[in-house]
C-alpha positions in Angstrom: 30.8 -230.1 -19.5 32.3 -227.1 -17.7 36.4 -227.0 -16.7 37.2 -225.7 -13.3 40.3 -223.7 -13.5 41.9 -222.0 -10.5 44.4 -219.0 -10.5 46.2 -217.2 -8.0 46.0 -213.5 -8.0 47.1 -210.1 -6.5 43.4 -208.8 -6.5 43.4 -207.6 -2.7 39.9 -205.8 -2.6 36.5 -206.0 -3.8 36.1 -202.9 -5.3 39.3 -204.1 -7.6 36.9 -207.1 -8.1 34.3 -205.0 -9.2 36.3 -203.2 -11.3 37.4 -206.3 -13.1 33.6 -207.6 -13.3 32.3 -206.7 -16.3 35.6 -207.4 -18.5 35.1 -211.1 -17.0 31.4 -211.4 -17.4 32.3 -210.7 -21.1 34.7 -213.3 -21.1 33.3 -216.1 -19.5 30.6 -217.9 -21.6 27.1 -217.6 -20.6 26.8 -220.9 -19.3 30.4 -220.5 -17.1 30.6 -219.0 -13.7 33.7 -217.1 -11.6 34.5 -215.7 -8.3 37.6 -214.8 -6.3 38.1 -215.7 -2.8 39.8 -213.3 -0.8 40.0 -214.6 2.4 43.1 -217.4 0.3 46.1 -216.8 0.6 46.6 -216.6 -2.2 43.0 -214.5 -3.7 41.9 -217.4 -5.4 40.0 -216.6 -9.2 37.8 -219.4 -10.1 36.3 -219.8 -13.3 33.9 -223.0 -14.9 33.8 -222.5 -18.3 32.6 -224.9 -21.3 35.9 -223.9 -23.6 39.9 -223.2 -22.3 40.2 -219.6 -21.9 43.5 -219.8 -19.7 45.4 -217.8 -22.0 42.6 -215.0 -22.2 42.2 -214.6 -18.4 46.0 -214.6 -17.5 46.1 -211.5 -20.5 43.1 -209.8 -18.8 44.1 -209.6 -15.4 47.7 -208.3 -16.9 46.6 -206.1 -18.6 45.1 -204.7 -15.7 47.9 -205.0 -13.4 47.3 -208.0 -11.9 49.6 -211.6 -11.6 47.4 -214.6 -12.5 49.0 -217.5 -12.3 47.4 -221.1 -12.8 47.7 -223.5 -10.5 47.4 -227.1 -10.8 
């Protein structure tokens, strides 16, 4: 069964989403989805995945320059 988690982000454009695609293709599992929503105030990432990768999302989007912050 897949966990929804939602995180707010800094990503402003869809070419940085681009960018950022194939680092999160790699780390979502192959049965898990993601997508941002821009048009949130607060450019919305979110992810269904099988397995609680929280940790490893917030590093990847810092290590890219981004905030990521989980919201409840």
């Amino acid at each position: 069964m897949n966990t929804v988690l939602v995180f707010k982000t800094s990503v402003n454009k869809a070419d940085e989403i681009q960018q950022l695609s194939p680092y999160l293709d790699q780390l979502i599992p192959p049965n898990g989805k993601w997508n941002f929503d821009l048009e949130d105030c607060d450019r919305i990432l979110r992810v269904e995945s099988g397995r609680s990768i929280v940790t490893s999302i917030m590093a990847l989007m810092k290590s890219h320059n981004y905030t990521c912050d989980e919201l409840e």
